[in-house]
Backbone bond lengths (Angstrom), bond angles and torsions (degrees), N, CA, C in turn:
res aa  C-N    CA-C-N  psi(-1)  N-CA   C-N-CA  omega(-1)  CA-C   N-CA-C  phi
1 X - - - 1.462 - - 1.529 108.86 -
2 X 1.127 105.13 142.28 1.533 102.56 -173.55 1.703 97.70 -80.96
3 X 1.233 103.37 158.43 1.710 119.02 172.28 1.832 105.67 -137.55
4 X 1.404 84.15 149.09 1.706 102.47 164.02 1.254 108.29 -149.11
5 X 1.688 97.79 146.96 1.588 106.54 -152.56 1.554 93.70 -132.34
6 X 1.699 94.21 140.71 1.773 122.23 -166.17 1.788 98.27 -115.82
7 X 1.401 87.84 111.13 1.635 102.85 -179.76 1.506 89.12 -95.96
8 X 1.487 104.08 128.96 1.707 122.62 -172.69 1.382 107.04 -158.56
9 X 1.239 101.99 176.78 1.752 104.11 -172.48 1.850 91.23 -139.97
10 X 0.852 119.25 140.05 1.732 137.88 -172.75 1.450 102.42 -55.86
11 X 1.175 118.69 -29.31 1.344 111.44 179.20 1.446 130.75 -138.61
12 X 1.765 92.00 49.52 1.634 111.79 171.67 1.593 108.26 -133.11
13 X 1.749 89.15 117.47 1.530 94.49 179.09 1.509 138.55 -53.67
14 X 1.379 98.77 -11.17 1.389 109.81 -165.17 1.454 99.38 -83.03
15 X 1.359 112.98 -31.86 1.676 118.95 167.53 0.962 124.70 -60.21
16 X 1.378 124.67 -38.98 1.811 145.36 176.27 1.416 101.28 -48.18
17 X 1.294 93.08 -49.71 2.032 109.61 -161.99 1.295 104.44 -75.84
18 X 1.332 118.96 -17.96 1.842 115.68 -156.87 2.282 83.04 -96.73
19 X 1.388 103.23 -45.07 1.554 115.38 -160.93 2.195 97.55 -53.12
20 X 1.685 95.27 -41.41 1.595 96.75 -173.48 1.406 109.97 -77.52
21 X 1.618 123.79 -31.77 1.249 128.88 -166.70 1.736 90.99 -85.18
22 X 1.092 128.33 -19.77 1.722 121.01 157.52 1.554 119.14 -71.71
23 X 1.321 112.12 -30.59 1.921 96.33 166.33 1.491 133.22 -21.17
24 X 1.524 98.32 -82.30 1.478 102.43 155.52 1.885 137.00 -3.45
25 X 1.488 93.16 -79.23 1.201 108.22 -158.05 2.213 105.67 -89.28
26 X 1.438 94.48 -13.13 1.440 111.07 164.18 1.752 106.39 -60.93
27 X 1.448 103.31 -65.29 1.576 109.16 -174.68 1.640 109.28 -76.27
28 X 1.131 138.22 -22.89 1.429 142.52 171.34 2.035 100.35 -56.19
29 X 1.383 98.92 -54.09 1.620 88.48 -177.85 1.512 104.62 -120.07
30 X 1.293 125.80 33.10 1.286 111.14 141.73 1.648 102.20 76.03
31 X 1.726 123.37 40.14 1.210 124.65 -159.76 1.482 96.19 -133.47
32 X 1.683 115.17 122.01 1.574 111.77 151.18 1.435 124.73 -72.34
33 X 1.676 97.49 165.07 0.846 107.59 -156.81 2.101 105.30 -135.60
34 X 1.600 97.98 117.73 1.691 85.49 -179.22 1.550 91.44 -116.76
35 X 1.444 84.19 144.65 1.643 121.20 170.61 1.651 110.01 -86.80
36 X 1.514 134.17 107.98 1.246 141.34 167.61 1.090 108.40 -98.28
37 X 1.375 127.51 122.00 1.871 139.59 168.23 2.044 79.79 -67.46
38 X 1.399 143.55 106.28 1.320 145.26 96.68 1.769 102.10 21.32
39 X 1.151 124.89 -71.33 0.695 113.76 -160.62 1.962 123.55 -93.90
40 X 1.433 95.17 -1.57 1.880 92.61 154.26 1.158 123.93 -95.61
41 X 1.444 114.28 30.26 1.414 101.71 178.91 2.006 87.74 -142.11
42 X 1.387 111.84 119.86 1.271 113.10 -172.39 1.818 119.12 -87.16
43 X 1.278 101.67 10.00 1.748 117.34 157.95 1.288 109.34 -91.48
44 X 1.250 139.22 -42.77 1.313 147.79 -178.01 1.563 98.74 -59.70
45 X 0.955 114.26 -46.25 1.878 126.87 -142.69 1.695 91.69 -74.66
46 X 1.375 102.02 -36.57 1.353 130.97 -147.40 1.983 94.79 -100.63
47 X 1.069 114.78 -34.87 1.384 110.89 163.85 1.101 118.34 -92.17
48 X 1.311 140.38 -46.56 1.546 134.70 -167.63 2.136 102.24 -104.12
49 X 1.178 131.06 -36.92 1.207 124.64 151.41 1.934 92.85 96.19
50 X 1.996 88.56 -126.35 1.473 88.50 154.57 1.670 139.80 -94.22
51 X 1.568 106.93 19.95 1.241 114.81 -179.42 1.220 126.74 -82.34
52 X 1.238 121.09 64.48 1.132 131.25 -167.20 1.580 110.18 -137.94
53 X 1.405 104.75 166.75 1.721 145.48 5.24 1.994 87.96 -71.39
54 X 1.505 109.29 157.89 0.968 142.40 157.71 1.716 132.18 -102.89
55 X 1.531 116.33 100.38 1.550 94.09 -168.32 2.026 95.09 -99.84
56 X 1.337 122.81 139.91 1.268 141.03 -168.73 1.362 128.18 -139.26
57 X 1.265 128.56 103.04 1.744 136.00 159.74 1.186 94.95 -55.47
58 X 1.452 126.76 139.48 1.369 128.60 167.76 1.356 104.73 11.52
59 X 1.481 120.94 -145.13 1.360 116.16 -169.41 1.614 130.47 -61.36
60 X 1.362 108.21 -22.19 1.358 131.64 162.70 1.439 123.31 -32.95
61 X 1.466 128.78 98.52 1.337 122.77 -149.42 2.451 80.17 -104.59
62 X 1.365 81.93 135.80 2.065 92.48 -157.86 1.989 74.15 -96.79
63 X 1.218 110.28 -57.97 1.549 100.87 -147.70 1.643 88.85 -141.39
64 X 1.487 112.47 158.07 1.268 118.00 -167.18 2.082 99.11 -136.39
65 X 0.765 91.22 111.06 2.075 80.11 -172.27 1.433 125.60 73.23
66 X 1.209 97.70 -53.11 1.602 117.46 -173.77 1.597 110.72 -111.64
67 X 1.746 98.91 122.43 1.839 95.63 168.11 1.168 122.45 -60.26
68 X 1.554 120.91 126.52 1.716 105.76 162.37 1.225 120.30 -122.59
69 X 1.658 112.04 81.22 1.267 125.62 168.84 1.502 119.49 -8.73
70 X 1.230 121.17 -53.37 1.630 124.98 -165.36 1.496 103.65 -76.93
71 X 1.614 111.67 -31.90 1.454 103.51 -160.82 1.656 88.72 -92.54
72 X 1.156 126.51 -15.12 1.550 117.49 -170.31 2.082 105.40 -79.59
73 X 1.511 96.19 -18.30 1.525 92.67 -167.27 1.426 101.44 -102.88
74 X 1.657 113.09 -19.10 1.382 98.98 164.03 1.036 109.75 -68.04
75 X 1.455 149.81 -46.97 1.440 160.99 -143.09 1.447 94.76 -55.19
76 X 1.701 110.51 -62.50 1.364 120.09 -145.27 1.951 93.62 -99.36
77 X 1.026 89.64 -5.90 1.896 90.27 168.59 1.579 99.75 -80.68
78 X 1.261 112.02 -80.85 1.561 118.01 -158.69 1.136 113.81 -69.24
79 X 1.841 133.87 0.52 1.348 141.55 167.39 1.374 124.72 -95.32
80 X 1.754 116.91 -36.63 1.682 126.22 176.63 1.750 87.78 -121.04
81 X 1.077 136.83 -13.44 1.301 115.60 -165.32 1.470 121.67 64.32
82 X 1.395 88.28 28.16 1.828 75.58 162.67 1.425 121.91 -125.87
């Protein structure tokens, strides 16, 4: 199953908002979804800082702060076809 993973910190809203405004488009194509605390991992912390939440396919950075619905469903359309 494919996954995409949301580097967030437990107590930033902007992460909360990005994790619910991903429901949707998680169950539309059938995509997991991992949650990274940013801040237990001290390469992460150390690359993205306060740029967060981050949503990411493997290295593929999808969305940066802000959800972008269109670019996340083209992504996973025109890359797995689904």
């Amino acid at each position: 199953m494919l996954s995409l993973t949301l580097l967030s910190r437990p107590y930033c809203h902007l992460c909360h908002d990005m994790e619910q405004a991903l429901l949707p488009v998680l169950d539309e194509f059938s995509v997991a979804l991992e949650v990274v605390d940013v801040d237990s991992d001290p390469a992460l912390e150390n690359l993205y800082g306060e740029v967060i939440p981050v949503l990411l396919h493997e290295h593929v950075e999808l969305c940066l702060t802000v959800f972008d619905i269109s670019k996340v469903r083209d992504y996973l359309g025109n890359n797995y076809g689904l």
